[in-house]
KOLVEXFI-249073 format. One record per residue (C-alpha): residue in one letter; residue number from 1; x, y, z. Coordinates in steps of 0.05 Angstrom, whole numbers, plus 32768, in hexadecimal, padded with zeros to 4 digits. Each point is the difference from the previous one (the first is absolute). Example, Ala and Ser with C-alpha at 12.3 -4.5 7.8 and 13.67 -1.06 7.14 Angstrom:
<sites>
SITE, a, 1, 80F6, 7FA6, 809C
SITE, s, 2, 801B, 8045, 7FF3
</sites>
This chain:
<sites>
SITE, x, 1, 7E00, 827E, 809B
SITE, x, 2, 8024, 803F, 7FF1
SITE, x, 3, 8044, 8007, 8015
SITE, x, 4, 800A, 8032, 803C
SITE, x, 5, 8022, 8041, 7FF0
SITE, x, 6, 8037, 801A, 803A
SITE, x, 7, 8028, 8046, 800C
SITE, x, 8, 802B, 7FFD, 8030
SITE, x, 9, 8015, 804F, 800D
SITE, x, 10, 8003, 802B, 8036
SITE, x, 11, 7FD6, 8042, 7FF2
SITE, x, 12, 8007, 8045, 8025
SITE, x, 13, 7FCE, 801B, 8027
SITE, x, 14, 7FCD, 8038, 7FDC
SITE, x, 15, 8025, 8031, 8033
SITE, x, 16, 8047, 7FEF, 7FE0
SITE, x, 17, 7FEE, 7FF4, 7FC2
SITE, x, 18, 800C, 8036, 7FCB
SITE, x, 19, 7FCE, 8032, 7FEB
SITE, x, 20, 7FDD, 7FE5, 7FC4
SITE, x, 21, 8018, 7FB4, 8008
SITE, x, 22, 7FD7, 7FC7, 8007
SITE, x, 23, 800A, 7FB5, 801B
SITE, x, 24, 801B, 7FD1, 7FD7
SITE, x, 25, 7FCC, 7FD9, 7FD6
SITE, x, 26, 801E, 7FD9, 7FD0
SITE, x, 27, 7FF3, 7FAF, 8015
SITE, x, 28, 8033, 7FCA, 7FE2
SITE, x, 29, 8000, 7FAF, 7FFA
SITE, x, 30, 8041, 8005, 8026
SITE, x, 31, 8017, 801F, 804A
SITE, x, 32, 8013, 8042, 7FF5
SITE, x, 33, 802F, 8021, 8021
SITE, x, 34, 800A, 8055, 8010
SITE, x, 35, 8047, 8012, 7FFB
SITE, x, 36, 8002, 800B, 804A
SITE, x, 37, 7FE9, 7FB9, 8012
SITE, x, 38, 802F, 7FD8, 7FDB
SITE, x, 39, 8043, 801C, 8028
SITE, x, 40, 7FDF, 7FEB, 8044
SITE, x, 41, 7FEF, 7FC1, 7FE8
SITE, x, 42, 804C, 7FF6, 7FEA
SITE, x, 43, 8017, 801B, 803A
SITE, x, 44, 7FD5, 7FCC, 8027
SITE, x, 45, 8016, 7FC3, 7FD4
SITE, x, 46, 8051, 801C, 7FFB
SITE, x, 47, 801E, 7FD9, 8041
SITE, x, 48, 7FDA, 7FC3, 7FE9
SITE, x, 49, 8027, 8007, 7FB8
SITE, x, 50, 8038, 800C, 8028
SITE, x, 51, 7FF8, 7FBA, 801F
SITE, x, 52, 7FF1, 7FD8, 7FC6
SITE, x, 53, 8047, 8021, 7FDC
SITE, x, 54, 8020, 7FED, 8039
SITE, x, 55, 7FE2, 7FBF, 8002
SITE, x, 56, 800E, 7FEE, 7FB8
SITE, x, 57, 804D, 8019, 8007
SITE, x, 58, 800C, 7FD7, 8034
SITE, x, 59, 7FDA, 7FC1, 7FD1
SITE, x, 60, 8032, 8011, 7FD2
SITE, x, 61, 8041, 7FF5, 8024
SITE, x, 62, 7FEE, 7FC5, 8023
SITE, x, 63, 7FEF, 7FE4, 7FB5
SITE, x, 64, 8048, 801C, 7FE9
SITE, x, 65, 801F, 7FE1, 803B
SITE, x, 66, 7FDA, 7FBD, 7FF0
SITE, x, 67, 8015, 7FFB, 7FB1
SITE, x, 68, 804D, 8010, 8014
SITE, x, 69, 8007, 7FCF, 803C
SITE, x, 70, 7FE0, 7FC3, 7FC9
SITE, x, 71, 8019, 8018, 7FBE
SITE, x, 72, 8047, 8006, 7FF1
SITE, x, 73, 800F, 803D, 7FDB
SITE, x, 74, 8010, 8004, 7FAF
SITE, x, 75, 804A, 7FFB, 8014
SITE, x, 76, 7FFD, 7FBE, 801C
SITE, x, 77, 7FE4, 7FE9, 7FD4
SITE, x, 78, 8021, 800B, 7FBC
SITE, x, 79, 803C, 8036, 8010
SITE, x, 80, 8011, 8043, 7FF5
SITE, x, 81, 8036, 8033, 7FDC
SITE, x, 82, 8033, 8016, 8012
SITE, x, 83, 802F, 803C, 7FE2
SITE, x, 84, 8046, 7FE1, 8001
SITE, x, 85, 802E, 803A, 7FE9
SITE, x, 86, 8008, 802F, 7FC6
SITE, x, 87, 803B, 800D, 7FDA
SITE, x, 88, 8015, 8026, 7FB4
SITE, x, 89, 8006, 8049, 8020
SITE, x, 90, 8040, 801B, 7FFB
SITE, x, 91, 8020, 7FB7, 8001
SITE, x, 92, 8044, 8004, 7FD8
SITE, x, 93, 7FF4, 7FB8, 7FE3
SITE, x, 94, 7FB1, 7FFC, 7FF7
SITE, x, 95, 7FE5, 804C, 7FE6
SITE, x, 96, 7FB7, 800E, 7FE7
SITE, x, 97, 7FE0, 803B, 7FE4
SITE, x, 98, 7FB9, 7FFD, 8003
SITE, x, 99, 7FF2, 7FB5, 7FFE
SITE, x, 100, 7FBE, 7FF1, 7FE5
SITE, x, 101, 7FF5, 7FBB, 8004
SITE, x, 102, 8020, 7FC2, 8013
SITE, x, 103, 7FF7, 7FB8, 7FEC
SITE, x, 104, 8014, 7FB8, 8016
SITE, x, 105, 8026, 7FCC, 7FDB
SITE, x, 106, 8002, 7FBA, 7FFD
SITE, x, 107, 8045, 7FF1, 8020
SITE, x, 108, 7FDF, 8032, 8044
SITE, x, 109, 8023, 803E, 7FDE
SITE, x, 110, 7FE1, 8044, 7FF4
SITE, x, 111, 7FFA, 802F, 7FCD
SITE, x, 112, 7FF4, 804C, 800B
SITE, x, 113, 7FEB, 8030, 7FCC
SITE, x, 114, 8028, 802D, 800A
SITE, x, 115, 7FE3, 8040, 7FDD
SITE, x, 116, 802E, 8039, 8011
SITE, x, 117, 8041, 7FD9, 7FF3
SITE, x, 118, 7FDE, 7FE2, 7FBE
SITE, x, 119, 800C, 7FBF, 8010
SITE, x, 120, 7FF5, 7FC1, 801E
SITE, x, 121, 8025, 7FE7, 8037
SITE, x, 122, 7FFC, 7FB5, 8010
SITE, x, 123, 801D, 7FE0, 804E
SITE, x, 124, 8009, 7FBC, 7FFF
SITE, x, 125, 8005, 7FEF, 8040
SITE, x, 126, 8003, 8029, 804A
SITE, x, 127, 8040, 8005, 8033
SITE, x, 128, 7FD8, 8029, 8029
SITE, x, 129, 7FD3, 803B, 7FEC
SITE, x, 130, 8029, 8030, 8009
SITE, x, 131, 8038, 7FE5, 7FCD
SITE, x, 132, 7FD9, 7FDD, 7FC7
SITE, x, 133, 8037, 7FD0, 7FD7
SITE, x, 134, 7FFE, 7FE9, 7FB7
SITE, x, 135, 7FDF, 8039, 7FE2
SITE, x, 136, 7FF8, 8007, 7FAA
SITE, x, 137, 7FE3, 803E, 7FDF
SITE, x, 138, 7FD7, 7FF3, 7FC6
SITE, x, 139, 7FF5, 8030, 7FCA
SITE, x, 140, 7FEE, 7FF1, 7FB3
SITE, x, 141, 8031, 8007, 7FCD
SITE, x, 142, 8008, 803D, 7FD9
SITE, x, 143, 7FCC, 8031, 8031
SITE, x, 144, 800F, 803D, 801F
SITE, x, 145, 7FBF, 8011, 8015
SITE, x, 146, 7FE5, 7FC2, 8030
SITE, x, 147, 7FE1, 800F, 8038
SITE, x, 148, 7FDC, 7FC8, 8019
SITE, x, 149, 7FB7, 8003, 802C
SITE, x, 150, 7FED, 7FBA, 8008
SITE, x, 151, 8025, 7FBC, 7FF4
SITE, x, 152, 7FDB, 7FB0, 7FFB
SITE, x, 153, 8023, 7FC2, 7FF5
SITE, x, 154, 7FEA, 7FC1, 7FE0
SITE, x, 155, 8036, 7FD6, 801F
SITE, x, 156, 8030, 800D, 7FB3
SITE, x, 157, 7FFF, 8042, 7FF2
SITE, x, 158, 7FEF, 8045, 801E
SITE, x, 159, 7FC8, 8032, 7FF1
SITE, x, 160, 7FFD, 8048, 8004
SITE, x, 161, 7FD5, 8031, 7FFA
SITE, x, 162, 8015, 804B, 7FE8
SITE, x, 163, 7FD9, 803F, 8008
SITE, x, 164, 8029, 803F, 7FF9
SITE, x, 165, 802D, 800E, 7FB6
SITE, x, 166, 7FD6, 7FB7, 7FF7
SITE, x, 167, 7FBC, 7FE5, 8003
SITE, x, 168, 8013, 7FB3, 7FFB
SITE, x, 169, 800F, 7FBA, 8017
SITE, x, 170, 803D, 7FDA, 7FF8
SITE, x, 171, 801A, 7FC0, 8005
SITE, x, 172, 8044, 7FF8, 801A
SITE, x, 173, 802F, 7FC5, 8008
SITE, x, 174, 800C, 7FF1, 8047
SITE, x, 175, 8045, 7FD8, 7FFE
SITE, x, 176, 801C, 803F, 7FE2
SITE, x, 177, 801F, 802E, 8023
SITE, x, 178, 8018, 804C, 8002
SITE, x, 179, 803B, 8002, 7FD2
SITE, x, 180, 7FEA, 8003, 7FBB
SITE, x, 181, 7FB9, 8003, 8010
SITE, x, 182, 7FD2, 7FD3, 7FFF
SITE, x, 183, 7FD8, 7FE6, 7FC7
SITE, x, 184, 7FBB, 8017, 7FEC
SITE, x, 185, 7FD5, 7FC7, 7FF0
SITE, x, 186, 7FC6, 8020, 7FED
SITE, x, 187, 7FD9, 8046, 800A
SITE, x, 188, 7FB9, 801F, 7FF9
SITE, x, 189, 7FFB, 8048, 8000
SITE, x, 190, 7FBD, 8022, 8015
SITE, x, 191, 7FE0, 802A, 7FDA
SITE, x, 192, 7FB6, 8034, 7FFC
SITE, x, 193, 7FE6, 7FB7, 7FDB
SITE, x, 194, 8005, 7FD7, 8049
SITE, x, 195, 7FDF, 8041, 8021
SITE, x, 196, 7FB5, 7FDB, 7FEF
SITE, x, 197, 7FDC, 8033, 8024
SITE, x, 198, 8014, 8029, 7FCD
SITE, x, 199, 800B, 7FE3, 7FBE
SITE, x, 200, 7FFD, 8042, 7FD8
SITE, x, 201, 803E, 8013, 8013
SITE, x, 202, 8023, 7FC9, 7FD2
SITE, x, 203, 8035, 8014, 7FD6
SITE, x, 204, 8007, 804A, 801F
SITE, x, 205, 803D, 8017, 802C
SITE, x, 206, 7FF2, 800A, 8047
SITE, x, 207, 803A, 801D, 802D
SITE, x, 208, 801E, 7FC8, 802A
SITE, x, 209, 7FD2, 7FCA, 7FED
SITE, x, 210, 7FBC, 7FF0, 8000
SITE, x, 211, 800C, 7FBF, 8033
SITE, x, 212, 8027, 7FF7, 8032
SITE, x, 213, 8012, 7FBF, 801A
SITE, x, 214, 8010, 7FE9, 804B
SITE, x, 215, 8000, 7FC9, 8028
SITE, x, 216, 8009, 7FB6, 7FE3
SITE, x, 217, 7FEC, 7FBC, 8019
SITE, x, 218, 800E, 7FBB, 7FD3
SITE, x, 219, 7FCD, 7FC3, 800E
SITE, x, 220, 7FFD, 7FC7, 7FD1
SITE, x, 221, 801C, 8018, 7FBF
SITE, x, 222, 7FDB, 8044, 8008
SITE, x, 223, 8023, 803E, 8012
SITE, x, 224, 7FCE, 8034, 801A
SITE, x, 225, 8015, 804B, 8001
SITE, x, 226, 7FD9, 8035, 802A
SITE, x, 227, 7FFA, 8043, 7FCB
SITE, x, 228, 7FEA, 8040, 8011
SITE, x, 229, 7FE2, 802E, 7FCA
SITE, x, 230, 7FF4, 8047, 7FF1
SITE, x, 231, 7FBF, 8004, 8033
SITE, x, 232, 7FF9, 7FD2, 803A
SITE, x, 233, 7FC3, 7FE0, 7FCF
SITE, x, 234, 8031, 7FE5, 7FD0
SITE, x, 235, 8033, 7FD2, 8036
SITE, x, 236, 7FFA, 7FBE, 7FF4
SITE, x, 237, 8029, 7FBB, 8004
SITE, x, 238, 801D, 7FE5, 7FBA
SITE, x, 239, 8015, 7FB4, 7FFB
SITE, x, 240, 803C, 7FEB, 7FD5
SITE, x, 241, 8020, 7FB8, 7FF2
SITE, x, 242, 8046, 7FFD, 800E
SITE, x, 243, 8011, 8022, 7FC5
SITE, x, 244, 7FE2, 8030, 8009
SITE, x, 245, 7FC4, 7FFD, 7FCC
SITE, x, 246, 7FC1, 8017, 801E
SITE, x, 247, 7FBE, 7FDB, 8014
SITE, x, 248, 7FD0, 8029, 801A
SITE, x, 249, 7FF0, 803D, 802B
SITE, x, 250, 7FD0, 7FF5, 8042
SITE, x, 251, 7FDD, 802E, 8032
SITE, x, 252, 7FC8, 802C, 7FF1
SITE, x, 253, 8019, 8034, 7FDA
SITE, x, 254, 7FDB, 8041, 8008
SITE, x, 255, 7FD5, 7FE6, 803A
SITE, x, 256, 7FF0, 8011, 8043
SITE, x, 257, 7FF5, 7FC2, 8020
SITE, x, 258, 802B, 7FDC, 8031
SITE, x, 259, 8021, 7FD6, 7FC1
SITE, x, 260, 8019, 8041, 7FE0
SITE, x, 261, 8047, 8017, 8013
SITE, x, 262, 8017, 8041, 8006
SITE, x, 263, 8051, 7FF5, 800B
SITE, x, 264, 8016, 7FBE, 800B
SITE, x, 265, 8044, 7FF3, 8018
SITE, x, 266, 8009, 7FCB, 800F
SITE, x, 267, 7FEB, 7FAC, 7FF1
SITE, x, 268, 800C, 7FC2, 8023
SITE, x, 269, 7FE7, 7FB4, 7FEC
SITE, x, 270, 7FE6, 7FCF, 8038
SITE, x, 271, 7FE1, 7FC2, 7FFB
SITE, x, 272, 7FE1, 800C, 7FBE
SITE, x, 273, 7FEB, 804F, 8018
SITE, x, 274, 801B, 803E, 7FF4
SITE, x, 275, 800B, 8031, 802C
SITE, x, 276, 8001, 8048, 7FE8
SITE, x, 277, 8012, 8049, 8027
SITE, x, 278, 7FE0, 8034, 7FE9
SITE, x, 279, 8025, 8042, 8012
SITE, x, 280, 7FC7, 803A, 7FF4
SITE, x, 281, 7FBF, 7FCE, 800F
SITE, x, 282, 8030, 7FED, 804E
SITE, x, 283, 7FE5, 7FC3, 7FFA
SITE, x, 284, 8019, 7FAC, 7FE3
SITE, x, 285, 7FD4, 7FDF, 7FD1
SITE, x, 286, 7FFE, 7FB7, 7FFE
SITE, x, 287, 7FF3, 7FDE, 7FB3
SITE, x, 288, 7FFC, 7FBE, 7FF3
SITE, x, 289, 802D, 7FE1, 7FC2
SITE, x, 290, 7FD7, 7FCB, 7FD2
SITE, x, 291, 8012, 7FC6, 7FE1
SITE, x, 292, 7FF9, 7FF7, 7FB5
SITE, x, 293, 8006, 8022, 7FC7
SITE, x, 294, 7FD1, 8036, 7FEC
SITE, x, 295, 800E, 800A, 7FAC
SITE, x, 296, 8032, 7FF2, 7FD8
SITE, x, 297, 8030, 803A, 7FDF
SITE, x, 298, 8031, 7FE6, 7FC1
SITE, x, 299, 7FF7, 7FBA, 800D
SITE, x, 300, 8016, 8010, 804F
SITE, x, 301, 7FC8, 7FF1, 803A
SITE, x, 302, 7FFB, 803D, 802B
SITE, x, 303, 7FED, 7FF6, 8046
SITE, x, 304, 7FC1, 801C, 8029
SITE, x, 305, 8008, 8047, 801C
SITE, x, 306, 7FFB, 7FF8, 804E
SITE, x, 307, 7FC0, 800E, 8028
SITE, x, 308, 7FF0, 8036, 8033
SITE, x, 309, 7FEF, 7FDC, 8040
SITE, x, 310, 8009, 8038, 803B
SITE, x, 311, 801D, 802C, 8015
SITE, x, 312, 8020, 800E, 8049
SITE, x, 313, 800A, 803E, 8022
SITE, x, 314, 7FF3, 804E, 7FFA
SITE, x, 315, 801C, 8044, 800B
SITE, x, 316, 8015, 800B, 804E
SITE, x, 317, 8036, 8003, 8034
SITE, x, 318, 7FDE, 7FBD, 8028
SITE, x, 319, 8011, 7FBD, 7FFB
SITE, x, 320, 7FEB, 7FD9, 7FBC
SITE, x, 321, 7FFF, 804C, 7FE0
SITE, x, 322, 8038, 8019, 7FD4
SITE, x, 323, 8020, 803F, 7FF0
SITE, x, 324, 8013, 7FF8, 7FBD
SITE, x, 325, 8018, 7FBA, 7FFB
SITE, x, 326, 803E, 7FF2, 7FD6
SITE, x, 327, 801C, 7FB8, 800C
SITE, x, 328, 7FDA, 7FBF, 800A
SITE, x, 329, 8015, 7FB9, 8009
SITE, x, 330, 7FF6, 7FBE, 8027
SITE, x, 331, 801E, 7FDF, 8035
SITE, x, 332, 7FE6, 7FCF, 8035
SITE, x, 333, 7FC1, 7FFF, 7FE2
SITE, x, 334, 7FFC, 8043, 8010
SITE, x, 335, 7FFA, 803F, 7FD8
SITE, x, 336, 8036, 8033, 8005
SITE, x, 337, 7FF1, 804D, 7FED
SITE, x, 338, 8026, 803D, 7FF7
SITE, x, 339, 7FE8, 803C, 7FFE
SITE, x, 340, 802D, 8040, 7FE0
SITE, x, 341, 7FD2, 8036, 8025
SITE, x, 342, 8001, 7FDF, 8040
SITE, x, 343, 8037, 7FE6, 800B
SITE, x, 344, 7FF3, 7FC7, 801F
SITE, x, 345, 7FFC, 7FB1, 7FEF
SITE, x, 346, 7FBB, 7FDC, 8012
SITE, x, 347, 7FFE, 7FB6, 8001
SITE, x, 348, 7FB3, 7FE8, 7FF5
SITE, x, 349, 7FDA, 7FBA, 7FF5
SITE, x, 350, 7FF5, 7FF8, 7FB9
SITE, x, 351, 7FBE, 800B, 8003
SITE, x, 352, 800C, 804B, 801A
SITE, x, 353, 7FFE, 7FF5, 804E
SITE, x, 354, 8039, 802D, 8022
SITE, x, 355, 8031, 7FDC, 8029
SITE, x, 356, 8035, 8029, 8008
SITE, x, 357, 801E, 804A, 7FF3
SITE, x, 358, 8051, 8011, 8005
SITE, x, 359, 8020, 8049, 7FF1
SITE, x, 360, 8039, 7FF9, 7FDC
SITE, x, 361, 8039, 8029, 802E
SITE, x, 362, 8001, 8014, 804D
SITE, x, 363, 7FFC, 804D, 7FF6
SITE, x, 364, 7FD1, 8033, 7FEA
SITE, x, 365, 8039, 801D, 7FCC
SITE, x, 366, 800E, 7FC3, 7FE6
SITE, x, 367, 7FB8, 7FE2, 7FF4
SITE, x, 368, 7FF0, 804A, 7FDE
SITE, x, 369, 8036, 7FF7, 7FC7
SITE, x, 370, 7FF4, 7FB9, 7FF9
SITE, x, 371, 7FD7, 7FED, 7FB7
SITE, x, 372, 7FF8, 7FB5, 7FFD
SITE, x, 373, 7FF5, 7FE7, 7FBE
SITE, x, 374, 8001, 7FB3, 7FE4
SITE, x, 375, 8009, 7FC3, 802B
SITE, x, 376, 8012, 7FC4, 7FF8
SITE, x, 377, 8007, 7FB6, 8021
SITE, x, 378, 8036, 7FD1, 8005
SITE, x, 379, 7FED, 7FBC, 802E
SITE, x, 380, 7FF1, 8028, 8045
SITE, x, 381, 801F, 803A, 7FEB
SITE, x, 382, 7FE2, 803F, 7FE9
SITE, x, 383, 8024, 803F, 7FD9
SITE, x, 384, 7FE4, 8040, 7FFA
SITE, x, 385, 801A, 8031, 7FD6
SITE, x, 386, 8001, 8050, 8013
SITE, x, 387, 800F, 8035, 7FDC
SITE, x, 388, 7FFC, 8033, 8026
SITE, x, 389, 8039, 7FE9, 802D
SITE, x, 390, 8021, 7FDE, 7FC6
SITE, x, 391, 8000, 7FC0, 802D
SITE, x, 392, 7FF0, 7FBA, 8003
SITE, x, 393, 7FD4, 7FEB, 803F
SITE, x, 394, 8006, 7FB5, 8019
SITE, x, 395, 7FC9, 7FE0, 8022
SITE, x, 396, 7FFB, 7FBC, 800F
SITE, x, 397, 7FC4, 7FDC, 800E
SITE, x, 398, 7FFE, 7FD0, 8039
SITE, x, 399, 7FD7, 7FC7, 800C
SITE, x, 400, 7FF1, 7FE1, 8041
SITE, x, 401, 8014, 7FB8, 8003
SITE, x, 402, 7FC6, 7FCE, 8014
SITE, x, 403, 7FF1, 7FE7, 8045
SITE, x, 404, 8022, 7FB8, 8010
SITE, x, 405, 7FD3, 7FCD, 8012
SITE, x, 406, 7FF8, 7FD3, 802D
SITE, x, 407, 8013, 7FB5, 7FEB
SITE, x, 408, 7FD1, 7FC9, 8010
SITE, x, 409, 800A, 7FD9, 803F
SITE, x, 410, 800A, 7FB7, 7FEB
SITE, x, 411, 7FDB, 7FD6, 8031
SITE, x, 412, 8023, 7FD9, 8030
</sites>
């Protein structure tokens, strides 16, 4: 049976219709419509519309109000930070200039990188924050030209990472302290040969290096260093032992896939997982560190490079977006971000989820100078270096204690 053609249209009459027109004769397998049938029929179906918007709005909130009366919020249920105080600007006893990075010790002391003042300054313990007590400066022996942009320690000794008169990583004693300097254990300077996007570069001078290195995370026996190169193509993470000899060299170099970084600045281990901000890509990627050895170099086994699992995050001023993140770290089980373009500090799940977003400062003026960089944590606390306001920020992240329960009733 042949399928029945319509047209649905509404002609003029031969008296209106122009000279030399005719009907309309063209038939389709679908309804169709003249252009001055279709508004009518809108217009005819528009107040129902109207009603169903209405109708599903009003679904909505009774669904909202449903989920918030039975589900207690993210807050109650693991915690939330909080920004404690800031000190370091124009305090007569605690000065920065530019801090980059900061890093916690073993005996709940910090370290700050201290880049403008070339040095690192170390608190040992807190009166308050606004007057900090039992504060070293640490600076190596014999150098005028330190200037510190990221700092890691293994629990013995002190790592740093140059990248201005000095494309390097040292290794610093940590018991000593500013008067005399302190010793330099050991040091790898980068060169165009670690730039592996570009290895034709070996052995020819490039103004202020080919490399430069940034932020620094240790996790069993391997220091990892976040590098940047000439082109965004070229950054990449480097792993060292803890003197400093190097291992290997992960993320995919020259790529344009989710695993390849474009500035990473910073690197934090958790629970066998490392957790990596990328700067110019705005978002954290996650890789996961293997067991085992993967050859053998000199009679030395070197371990497995670590693989790309996911990544978390994208360019944008929402929730679980970044703006050029520049710090990472855990705390809670949580995941703690900075971000140096906006200003701000998100706290996620580790698998991405947003959970919480807090501007650092009360004021417009102060929030516009403010450029957080590194970040790090210390039991529930959290440090975030900026440079911008040559400040420390401390936040403090607080858990809510569990609900008592009720004992059982012994029978009578």
């Amino acid at each position: 049976m042949p399928r029945r053609r319509l047209l649905c249209t509404r002609d003029l009459p031969e008296t209106q219709r122009p000279r030399g027109s005719t009907p309309p004769q063209v038939l389709t397998d679908a309804i169709l419509l003249s252009v001055d049938v279709l508004p009518l029929l809108l217009g005819r179906l528009y107040p129902s519309i109207g009603q169903l918007v209405s109708l599903f709005r009003r679904v909505c909130k009774t669904w909202h109000a449903v989920l918030t009366s039975s589900m207690p919020s993210w807050r109650d249920q693991l915690g939330q930070l909080r920004l404690d105080g800031t000190f370091g600007y124009g305090d007569e006893v605690v000065g920065f200039d530019s801090p980059c990075d900061v890093e916690a010790l073993p005996d709940g002391a910090c370290c700050v990188a201290d880049w403008g003042s070339r040095r690192l300054q170390i608190f040992s313990r807190y009166v308050n924050l606004v007057c900090p007590s039992g504060i070293r400066l640490i600076r190596p022996a014999t150098e005028s030209t330190f200037q510190p942009v990221a700092v890691a320690c293994d629990g013995e000794a002190l790592f740093v990472s140059e990248a201005l008169a000095h494309q390097r990583v040292i290794k610093l004693r940590l018991d000593e302290g500013y008067v005399g300097g302190a010793a330099m254990l050991a040091s790898y300077e980068f060169g165009p040969d670690d730039d592996p996007h570009r290895p034709g570069l070996a052995g020819r001078a490039i103004q202020g290096g080919s490399v430069r290195p940034g932020g620094l995370c240790v996790s069993n026996g391997t220091l990892f260093v976040c590098s940047r190169g000439l082109i965004p193509q070229s950054s990449c993470i480097h792993g060292f032992d803890l003197m400093l000899r190097k291992l290997y060299t992960f993320g995919d170099v020259g790529s344009t896939r989710r695993g390849a970084f474009r500035a990473p600045s910073a690197i934090a281990a958790h629970e066998g997982c490392l957790y990596v901000a990328d700067e110019l890509a705005h978002h954290v990627t996650v890789w996961e560190l293997k067991p085992g050895a993967a050859a053998q170099s000199d009679g030395i086994e070197l371990p497995s490079p670590p693989t790309f699992r996911r990544g978390i995050g994208s360019e944008g001023d929402a929730p679980g977006l970044f703006n050029g993140p520049s710090g990472v770290g855990i705390v809670g089980g949580v995941l703690v971000v900075s971000e140096r373009s906006g200003r701000r500090v998100q706290v996620l799940t580790l698998e991405g989820g947003p959970l919480q977003v807090l501007s650092i400062g009360s004021d417009t003026n102060f929030r516009v100078c403010s450029v957080l960089g590194g970040l790090c944590v210390s039991g529930p606390r959290v440090w975030v270096a900026d440079s911008g306001l040559s400040v420390l920020h401390a936040l403090s992240w607080q858990r809510k204690p569990p609900a008592p329960t009720a004992e059982p009733h012994e029978p009578v």
